[in-house]
C-alpha positions in Angstrom: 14.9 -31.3 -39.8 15.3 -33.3 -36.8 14.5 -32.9 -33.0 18.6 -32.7 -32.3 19.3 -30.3 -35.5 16.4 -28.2 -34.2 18.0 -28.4 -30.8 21.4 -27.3 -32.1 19.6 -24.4 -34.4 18.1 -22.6 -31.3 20.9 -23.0 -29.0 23.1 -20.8 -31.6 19.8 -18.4 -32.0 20.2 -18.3 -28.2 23.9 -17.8 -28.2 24.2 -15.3 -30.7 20.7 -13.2 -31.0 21.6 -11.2 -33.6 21.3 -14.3 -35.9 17.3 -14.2 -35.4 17.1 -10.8 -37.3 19.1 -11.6 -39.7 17.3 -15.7 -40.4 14.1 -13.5 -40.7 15.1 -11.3 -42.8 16.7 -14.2 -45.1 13.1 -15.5 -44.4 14.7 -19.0 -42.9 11.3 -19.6 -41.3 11.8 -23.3 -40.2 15.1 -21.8 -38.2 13.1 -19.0 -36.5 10.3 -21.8 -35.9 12.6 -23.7 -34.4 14.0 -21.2 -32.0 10.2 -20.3 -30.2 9.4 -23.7 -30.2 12.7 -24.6 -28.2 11.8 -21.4 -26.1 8.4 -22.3 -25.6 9.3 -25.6 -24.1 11.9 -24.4 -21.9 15.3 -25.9 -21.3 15.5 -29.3 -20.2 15.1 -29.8 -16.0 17.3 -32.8 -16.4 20.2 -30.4 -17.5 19.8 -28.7 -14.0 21.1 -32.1 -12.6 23.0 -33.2 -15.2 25.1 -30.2 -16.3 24.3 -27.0 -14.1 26.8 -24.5 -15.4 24.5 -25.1 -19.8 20.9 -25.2 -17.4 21.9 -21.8 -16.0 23.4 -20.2 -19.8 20.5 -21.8 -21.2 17.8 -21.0 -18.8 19.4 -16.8 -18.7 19.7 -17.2 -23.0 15.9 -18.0 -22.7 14.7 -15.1 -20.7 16.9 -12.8 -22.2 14.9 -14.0 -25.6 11.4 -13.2 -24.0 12.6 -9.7 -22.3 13.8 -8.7 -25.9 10.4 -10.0 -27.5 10.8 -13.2 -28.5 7.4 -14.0 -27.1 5.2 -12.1 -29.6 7.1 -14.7 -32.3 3.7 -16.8 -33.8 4.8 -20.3 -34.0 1.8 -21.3 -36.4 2.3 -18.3 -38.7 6.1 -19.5 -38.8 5.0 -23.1 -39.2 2.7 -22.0 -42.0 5.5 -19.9 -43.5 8.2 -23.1 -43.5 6.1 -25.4 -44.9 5.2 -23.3 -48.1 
């Protein structure tokens, strides 16, 4: 998968957070994998100059994914799950 179709696959997680229950239940690792690791970097600081209105949605979809767990996510167990 690429960086841009990983991109686009955790700003829908983000969007819509019910779809992360339901990818790990379908046991769509790579998805959920791809969703923490967009987390983990953070959105974009250009995007705060560039387009402020999707810095701010992005920035509040990101916390709102910590506050309702998101952090205890393992990226390396889900990398280890993808890959098998």
């Amino acid at each position: 998968m690429s960086a841009r179709e990983e991109e686009l696959i955790a700003r829908e997680m983000l969007e819509h957070p019910e779809l992360l229950g339901i990818r790990l239940k379908e046991k769509r690792w790579a998805e959920v994998a791809a969703l923490v690791r967009y987390a983990q970097r953070d959105v974009p600081k250009e995007l705060a100059v560039t387009d402020p209105a999707l810095y701010r949605t992005l920035r509040e979809q990101v916390t709102r994914f910590f506050l309702r767990g998101g952090g205890a996510l393992n990226l390396q167990k889900l990398e280890q799950l993808a890959a098998t």
